[in-house]
ZAZA-542294 format. One record per residue (C-alpha): residue number from 1; residue in one letter; z, y, x. Coordinates in steps of 0.001 Angstrom, whole numbers. Each point is the difference from the previous one (the first is absolute). Example, Ala and Ser with C-alpha at 12.3 -4.5 7.8 and 13.67 -1.06 7.14 Angstrom:
# residues 2
+-----+------+---------+---------+---------+
! seq ! type !      pz !      py !      px !
+-----+------+---------+---------+---------+
!   1 !    A !    7800 !   -4500 !   12300 !
!   2 !    S !    -660 !    3440 !    1370 !
+-----+------+---------+---------+---------+
//
This chain:
# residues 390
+-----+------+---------+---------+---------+
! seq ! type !      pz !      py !      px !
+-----+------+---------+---------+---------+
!   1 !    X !       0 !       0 !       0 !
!   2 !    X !   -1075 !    2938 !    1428 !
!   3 !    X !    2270 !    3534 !     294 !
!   4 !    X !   -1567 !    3619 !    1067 !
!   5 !    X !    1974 !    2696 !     356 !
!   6 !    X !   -1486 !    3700 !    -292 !
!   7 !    X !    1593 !    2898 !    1819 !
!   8 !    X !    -360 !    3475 !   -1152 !
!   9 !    X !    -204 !    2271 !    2231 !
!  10 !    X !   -2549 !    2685 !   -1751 !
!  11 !    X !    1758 !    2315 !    -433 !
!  12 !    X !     615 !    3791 !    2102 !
!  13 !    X !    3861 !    -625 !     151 !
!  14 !    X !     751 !    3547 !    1104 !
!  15 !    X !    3487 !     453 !   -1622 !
!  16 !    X !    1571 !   -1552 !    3418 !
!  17 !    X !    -946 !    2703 !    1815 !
!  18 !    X !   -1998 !    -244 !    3441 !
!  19 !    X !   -4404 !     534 !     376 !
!  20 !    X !    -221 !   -3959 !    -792 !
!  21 !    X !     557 !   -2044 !   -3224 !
!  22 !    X !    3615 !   -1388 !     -77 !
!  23 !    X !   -1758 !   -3396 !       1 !
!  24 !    X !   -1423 !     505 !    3871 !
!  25 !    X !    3077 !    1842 !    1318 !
!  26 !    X !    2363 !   -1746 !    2324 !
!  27 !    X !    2926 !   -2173 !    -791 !
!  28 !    X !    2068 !   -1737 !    2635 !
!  29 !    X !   -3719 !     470 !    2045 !
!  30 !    X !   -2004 !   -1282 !   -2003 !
!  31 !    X !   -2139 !    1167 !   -3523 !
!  32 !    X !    1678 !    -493 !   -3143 !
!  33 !    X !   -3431 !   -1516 !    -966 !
!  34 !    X !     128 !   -2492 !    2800 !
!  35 !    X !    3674 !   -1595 !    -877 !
!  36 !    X !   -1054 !    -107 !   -3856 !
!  37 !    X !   -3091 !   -2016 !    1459 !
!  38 !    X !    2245 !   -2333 !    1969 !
!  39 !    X !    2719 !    -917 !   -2377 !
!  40 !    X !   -3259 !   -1663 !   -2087 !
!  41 !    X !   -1665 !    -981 !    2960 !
!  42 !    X !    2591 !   -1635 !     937 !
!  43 !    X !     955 !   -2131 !   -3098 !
!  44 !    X !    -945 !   -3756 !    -585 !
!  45 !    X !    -907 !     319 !   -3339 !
!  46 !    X !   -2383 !    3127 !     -70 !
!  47 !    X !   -4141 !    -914 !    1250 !
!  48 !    X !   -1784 !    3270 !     116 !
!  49 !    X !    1070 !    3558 !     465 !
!  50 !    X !   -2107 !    3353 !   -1043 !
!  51 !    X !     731 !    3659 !     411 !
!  52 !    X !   -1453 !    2570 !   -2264 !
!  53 !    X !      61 !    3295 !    2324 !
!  54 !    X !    -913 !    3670 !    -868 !
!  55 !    X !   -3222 !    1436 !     738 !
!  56 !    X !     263 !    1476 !    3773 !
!  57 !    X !    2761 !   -2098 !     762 !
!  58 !    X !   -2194 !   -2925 !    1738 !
!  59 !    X !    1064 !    1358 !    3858 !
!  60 !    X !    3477 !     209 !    -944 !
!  61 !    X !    -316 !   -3465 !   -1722 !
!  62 !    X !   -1476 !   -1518 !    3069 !
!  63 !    X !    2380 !    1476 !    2610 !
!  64 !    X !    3218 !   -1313 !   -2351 !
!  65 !    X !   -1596 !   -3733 !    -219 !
!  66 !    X !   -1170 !    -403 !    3309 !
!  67 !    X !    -137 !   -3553 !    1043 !
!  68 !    X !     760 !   -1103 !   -3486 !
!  69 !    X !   -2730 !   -2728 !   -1609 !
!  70 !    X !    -989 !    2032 !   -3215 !
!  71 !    X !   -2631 !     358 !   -2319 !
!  72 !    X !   -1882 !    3150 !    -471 !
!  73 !    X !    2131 !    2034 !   -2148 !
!  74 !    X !   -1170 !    1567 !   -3201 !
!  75 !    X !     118 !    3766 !    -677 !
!  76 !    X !    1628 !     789 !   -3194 !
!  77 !    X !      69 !    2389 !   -2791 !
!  78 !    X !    1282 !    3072 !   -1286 !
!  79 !    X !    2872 !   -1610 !   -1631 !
!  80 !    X !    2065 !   -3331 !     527 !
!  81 !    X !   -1619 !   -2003 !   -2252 !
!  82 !    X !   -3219 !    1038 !     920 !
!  83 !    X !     889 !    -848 !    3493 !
!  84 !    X !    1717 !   -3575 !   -1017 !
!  85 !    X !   -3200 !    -586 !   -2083 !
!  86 !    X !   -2122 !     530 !    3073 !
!  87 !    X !    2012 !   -2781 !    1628 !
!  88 !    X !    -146 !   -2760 !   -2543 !
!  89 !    X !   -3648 !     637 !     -50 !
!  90 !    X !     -80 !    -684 !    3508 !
!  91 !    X !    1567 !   -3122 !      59 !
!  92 !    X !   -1601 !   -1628 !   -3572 !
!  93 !    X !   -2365 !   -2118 !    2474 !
!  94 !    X !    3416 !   -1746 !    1427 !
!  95 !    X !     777 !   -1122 !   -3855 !
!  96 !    X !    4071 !     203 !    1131 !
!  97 !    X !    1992 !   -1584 !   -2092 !
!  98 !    X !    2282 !    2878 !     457 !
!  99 !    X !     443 !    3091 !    1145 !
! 100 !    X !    2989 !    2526 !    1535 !
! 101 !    X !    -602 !    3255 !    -821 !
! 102 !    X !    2311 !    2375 !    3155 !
! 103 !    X !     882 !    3474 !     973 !
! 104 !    X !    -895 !    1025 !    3434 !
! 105 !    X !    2759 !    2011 !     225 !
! 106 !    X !    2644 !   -2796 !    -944 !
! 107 !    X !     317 !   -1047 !    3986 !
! 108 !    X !    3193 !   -2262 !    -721 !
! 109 !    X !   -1415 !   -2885 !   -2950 !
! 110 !    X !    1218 !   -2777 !    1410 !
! 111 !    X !    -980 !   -3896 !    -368 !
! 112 !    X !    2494 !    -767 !   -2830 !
! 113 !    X !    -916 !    2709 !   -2419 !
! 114 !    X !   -3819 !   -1276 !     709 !
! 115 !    X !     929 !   -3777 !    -248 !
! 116 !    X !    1920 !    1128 !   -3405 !
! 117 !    X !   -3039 !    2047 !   -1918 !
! 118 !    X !   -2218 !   -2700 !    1156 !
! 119 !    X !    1904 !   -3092 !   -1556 !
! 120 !    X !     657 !    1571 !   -2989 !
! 121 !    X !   -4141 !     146 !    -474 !
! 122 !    X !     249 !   -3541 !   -1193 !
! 123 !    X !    1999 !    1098 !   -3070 !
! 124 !    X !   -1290 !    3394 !    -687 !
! 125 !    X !   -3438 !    2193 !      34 !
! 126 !    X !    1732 !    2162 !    2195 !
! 127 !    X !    3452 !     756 !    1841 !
! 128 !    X !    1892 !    3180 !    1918 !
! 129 !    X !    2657 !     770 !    2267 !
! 130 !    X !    1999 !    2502 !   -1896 !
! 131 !    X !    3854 !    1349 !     645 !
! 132 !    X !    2627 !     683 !   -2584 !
! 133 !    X !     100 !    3691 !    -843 !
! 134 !    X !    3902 !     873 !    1636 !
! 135 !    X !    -172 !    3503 !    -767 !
! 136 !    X !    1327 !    1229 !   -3387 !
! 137 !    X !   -3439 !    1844 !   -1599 !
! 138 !    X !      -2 !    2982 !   -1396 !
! 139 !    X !   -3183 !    1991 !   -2113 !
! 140 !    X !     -48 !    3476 !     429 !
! 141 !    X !   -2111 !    2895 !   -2473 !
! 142 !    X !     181 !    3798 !    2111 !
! 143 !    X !    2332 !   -1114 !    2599 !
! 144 !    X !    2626 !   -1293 !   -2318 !
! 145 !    X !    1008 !   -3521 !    -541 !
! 146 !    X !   -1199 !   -1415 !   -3396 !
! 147 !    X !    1334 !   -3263 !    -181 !
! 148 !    X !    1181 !   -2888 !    1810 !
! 149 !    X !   -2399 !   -2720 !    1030 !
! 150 !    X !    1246 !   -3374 !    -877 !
! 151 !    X !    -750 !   -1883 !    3403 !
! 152 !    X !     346 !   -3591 !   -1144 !
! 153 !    X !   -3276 !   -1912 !     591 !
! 154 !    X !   -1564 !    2587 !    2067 !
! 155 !    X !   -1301 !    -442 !    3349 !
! 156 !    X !   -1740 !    1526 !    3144 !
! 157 !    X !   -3411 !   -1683 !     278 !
! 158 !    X !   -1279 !   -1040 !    3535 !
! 159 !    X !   -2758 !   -2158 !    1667 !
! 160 !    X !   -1301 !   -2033 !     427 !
! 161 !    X !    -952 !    -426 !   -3435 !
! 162 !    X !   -1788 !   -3530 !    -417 !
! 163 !    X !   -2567 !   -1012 !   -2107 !
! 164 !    X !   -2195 !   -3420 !   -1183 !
! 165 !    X !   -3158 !    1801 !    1917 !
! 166 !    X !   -2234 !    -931 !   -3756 !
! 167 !    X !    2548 !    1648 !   -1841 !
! 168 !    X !     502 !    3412 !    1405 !
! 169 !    X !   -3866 !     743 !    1295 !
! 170 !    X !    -981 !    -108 !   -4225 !
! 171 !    X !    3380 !    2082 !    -516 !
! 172 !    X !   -1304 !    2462 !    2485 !
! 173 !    X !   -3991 !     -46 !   -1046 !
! 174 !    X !     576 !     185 !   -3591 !
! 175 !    X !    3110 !    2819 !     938 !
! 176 !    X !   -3296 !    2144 !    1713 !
! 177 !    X !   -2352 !    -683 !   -2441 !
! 178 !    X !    2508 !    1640 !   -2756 !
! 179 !    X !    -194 !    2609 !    2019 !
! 180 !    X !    3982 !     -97 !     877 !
! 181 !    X !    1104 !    1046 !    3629 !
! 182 !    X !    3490 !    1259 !    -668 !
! 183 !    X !    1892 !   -3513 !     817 !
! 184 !    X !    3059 !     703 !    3645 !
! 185 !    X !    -405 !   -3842 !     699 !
! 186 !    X !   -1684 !   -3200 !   -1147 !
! 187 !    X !    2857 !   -1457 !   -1988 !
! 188 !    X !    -734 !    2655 !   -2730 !
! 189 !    X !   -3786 !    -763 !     125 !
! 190 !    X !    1364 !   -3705 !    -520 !
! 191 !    X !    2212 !    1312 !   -2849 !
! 192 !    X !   -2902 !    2243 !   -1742 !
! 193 !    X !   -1942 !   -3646 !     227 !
! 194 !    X !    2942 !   -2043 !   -1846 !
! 195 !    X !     911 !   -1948 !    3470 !
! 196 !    X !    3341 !   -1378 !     381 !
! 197 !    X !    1188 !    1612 !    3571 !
! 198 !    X !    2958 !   -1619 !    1330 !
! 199 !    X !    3230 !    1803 !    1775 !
! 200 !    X !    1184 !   -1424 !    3465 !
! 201 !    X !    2929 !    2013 !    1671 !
! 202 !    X !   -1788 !    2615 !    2473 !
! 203 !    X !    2788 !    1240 !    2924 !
! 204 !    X !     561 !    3247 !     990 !
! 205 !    X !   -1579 !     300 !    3024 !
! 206 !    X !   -3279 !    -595 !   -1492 !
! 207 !    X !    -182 !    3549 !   -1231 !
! 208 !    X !   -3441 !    2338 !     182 !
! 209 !    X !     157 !    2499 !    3301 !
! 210 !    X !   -1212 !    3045 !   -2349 !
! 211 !    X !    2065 !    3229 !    1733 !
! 212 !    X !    1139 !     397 !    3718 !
! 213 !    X !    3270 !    -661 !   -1161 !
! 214 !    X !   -1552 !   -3594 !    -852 !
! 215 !    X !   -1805 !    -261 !    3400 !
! 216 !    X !    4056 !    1234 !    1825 !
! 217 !    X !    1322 !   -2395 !   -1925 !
! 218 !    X !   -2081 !   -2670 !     433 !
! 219 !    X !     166 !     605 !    3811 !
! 220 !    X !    3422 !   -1108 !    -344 !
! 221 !    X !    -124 !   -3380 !   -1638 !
! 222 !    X !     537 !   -3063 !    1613 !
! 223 !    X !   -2983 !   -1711 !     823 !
! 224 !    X !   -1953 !    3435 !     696 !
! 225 !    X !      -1 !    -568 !    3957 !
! 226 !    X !    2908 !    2333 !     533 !
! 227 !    X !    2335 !   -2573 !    1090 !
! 228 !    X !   -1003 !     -70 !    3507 !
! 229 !    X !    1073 !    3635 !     513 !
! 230 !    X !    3685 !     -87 !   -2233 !
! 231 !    X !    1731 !   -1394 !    2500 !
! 232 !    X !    3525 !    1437 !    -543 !
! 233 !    X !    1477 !   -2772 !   -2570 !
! 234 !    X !    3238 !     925 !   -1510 !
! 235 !    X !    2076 !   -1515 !   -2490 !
! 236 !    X !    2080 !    1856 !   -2657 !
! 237 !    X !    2733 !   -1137 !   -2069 !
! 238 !    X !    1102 !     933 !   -3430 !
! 239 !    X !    3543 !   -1263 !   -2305 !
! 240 !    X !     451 !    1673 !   -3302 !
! 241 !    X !    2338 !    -989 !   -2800 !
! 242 !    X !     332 !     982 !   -3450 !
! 243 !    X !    2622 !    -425 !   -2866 !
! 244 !    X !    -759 !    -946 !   -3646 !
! 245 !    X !     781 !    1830 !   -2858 !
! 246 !    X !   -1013 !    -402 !   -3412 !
! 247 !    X !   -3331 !    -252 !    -740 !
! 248 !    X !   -2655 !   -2767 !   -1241 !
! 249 !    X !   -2121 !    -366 !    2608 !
! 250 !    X !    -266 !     -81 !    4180 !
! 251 !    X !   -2839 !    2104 !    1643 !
! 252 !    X !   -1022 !   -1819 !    3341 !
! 253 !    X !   -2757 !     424 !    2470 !
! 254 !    X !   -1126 !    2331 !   -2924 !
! 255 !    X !     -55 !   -2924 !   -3104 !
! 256 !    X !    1791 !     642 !   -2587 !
! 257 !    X !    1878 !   -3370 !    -104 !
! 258 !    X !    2824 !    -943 !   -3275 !
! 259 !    X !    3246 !    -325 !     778 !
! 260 !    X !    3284 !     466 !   -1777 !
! 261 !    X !     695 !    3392 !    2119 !
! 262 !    X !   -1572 !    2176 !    1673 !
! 263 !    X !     347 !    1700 !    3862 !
! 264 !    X !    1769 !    2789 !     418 !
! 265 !    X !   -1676 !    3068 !    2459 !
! 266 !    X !   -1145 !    3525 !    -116 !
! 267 !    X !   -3941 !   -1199 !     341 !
! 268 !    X !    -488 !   -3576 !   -2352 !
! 269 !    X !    1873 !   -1630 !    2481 !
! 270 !    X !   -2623 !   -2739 !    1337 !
! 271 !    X !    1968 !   -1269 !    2888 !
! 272 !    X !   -2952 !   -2163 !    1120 !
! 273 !    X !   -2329 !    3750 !     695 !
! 274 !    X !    3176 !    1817 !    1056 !
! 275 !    X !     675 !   -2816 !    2457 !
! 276 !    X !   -4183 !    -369 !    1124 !
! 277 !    X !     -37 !    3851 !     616 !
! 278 !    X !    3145 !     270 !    2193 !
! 279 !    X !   -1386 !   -3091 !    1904 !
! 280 !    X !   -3038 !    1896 !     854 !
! 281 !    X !    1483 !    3208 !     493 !
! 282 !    X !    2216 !   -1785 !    2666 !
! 283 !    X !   -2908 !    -859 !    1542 !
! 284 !    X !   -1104 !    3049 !     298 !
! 285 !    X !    3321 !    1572 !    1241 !
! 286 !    X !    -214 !    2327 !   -3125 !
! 287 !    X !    3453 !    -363 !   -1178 !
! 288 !    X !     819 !   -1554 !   -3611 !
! 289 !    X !   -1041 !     579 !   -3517 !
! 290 !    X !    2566 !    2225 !   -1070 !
! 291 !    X !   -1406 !    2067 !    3194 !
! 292 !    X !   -3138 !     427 !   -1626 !
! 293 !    X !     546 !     399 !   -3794 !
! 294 !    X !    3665 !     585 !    -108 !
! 295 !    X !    2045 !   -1222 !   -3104 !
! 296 !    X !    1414 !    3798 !   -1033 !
! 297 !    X !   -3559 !     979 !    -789 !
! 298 !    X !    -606 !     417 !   -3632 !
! 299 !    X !   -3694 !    -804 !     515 !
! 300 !    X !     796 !   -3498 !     946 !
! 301 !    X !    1891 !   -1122 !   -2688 !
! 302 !    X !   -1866 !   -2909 !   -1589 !
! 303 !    X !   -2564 !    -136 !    1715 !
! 304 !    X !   -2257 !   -2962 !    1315 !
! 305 !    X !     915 !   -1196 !    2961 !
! 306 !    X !   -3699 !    -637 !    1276 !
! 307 !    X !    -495 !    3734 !     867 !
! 308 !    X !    2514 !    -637 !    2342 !
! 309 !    X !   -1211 !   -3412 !    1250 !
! 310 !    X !   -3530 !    1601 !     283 !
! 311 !    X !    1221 !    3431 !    1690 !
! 312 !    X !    1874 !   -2790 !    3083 !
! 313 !    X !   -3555 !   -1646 !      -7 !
! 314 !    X !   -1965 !    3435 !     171 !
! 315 !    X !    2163 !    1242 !    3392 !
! 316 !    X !    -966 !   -2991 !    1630 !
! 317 !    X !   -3777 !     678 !    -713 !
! 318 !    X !     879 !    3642 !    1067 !
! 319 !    X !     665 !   -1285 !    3237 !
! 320 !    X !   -3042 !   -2370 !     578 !
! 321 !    X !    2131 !   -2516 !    -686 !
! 322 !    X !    -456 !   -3309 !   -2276 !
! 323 !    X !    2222 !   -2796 !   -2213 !
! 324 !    X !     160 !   -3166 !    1527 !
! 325 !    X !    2293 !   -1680 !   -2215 !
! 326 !    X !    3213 !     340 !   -2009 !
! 327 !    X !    2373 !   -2105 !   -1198 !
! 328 !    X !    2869 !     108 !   -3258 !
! 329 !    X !    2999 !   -1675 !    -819 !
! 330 !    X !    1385 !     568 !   -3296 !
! 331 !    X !    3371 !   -1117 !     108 !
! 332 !    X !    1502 !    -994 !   -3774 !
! 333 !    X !    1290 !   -2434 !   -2627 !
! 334 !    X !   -2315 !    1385 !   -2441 !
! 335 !    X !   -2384 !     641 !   -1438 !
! 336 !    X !   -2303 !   -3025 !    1502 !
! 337 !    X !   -2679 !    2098 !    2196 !
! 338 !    X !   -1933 !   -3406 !    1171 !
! 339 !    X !   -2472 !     457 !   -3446 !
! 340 !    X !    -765 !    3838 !    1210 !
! 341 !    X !    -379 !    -807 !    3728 !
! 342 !    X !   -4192 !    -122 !    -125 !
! 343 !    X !     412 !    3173 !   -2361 !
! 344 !    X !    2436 !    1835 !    2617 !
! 345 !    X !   -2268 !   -1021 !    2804 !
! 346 !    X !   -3262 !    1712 !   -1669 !
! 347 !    X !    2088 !    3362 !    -967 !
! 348 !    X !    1205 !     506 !    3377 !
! 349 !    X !   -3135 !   -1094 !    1766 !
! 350 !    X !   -2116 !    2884 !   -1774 !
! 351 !    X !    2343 !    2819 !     107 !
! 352 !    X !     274 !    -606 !    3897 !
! 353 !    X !   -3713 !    -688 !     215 !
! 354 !    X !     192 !   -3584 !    1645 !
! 355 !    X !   -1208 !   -3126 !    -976 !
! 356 !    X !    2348 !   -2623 !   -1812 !
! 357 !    X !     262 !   -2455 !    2524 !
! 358 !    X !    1824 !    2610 !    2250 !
! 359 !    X !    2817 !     506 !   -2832 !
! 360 !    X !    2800 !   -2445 !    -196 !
! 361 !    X !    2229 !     183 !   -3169 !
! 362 !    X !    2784 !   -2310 !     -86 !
! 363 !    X !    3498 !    -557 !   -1997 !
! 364 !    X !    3398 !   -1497 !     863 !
! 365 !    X !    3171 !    -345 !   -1285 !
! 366 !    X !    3489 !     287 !    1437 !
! 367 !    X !    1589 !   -3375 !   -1699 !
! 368 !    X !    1909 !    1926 !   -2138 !
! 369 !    X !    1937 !    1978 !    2796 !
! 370 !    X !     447 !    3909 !     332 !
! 371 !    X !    -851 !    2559 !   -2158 !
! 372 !    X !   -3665 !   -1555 !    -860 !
! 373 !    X !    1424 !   -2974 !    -533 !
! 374 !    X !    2118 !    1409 !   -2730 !
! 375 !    X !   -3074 !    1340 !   -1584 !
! 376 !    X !    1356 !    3765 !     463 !
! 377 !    X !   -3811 !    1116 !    1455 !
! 378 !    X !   -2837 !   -1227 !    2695 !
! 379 !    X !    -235 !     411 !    3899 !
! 380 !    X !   -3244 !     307 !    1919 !
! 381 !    X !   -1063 !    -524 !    3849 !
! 382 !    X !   -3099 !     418 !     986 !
! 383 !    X !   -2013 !     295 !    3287 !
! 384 !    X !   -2963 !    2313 !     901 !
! 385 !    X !   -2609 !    -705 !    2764 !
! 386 !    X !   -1740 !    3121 !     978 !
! 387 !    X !   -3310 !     218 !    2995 !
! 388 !    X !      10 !    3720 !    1449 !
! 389 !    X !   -2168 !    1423 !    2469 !
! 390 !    X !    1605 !      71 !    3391 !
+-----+------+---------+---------+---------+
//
């Protein structure tokens, strides 16, 4: 069974900044273009790779894939989907069975979210990497918030977005010849068609480089050649406790988990973030929490702990630095955190902008001794492994 994958890499890409598209500028010294290539290139399961490029960008194109065995790519459109149309044209003589649909500027897909939307193809006309919207959504009219979004059910689409090759080429031609050219991605060409498109969990580090802030950030992910040159490793520390009080439910690692109390703090008390962010900030030699957003200011009462999670994570970019790994402990008698670990694990992985399998979440429980043991609140160690520039 055969599996093409088309990358699109059409388009001008000038939000980044720099005189290049963002999908021929460096990362870790190479293209972006280039390690999109390789991660398909590079996968057991995929047979033929094509790039759709943008008119004017064949020297750039050639300079990023040198020594690379590649067709000739196709020049696209002046939309997306005119540009993914020109590459399933391209590739009808192959007859694929299926076909991966990518982002050039998605440099981090990985072999597991492309084994996953491939596999699913033998259930389902189509299938997507998406993430669980985290974020609570707002709609806004002049400025002004209108109403409250109800997240449940919604998620971030990413690619690759796979196909049965038969079934989206017809949803694209007869999408052109109604004269549509409005669809962001091929799942909602598949939707307009009345295909069934699967979700797979996508992973936070497969986000689209769109702004330099994307491109800085990028830089600093693990896996984005940077490694070599963080050679100061450190290793932070963090212990937090919290008491109960009354309440109905326990917020942890930022889920809202039910319990017969509640913890008791001037933020909402999640003594798994509290105790990530001091771990980090140890790291870092930046003091504690209580340094940073200090418990006598109004403005922090209540508030979600990821800000503060995410502001630790955001000085170690500031310094060039990246996340290796960290490491929880959540020390109690109840409530029973094992259920919630995988949960935990995803919530702390994309507020600190790491991937998953660098975020251990684990719970103990003290036999009944102490003041955990007596159920009066939860205790939290954690460690923090930090790579800074020397």
């Amino acid at each position: 069974m055969t599996t093409a994958v088309i990358i699109v890499a059409a388009g001008a890409g000038l939000r980044v900044g720099g005189e290049i598209p963002k999908q021929y500028q460096q990362l870790g010294g190479e293209a972006v273009l280039r390690r999109t290539i390789a991660a398909f290139l590079s996968h057991p399961n995929i047979d033929h790779v094509l790039v759709v490029i943008g008119e004017g960008h064949e020297p750039l194109y050639k300079e990023a894939i040198s020594g690379m065995d590649l067709p000739v790519p196709v020049l696209g459109g002046a939309t997306r989907q005119e540009s993914v149309f020109n590459g399933l044209k391209a590739i009808v003589s192959l007859d694929p069975a299926n076909v991966l649909i990518h982002d050039a500027a998605r440099p981090f897909v990985d072999a597991e979210i492309i084994s996953a939307v491939i596999r699913e193809l033998e259930f389902h006309s189509g299938c997507i990497p998406a993430v669980a919207v985290a974020d609570t959504l707002k709609r806004g009219s002049n400025g002004i918030i209108a109403e409250t979004v109800d997240r449940s059910d919604l998620y971030g689409a990413q690619t690759p977005q796979a196909f049965r090759f038969a079934e989206i080429y017809k949803a694209h031609a007869d999408a052109a010849d109604s004269g549509r050219s409005d669809f962001t991605d091929d799942a909602s060409i598949a939707e307009w068609a009345g295909l069934d498109v699967a979700i797979v969990s996508g992973k936070p580090h497969n986000n689209k480089i769109t702004t330099a802030a994307d491109l800085h950030d990028a830089a600093n992910q693990p896996g984005a050649g940077k490694e070599n040159m963080l050679n100061d490793i450190r290793v932070g520390h963090g212990y937090d406790v919290h008491a109960f009080e009354a309440g109905d439910h326990v917020i942890l690692c930022g889920l809202k988990i039910p319990h017969s109390r509640k913890l008791k703090g001037h933020s909402d008390a999640d003594v798994g973030l509290h105790t990530l962010t001091d771990a980090i900030l140890g790291a870092l030699c930046e003091g504690d929490i209580g340094k940073h957003f200090p418990p006598s200011e109004e403005k922090w009462k209540g508030a979600a702990s990821d800000a503060f999670l995410r502001h630790a994570a955001n000085l170690v970019a500031d310094r060039n630095g990246m996340i290796s790994h960290v490491d929880l402990t959540l020390i109690c008698q109840a409530p029973k955190i094992r259920p919630h670990v995988d949960a935990m694990r995803e919530n702390v992985a994309q507020i600190i902008g790491i991937d998953v399998n660098r975020v251990s979440v684990k719970a103990t429980t003290t036999e009944w001794l102490g003041f955990t043991g007596r159920e009066e609140g939860i205790a939290a160690a954690a460690t923090a492994t930090i790579r800074l520039p020397e």
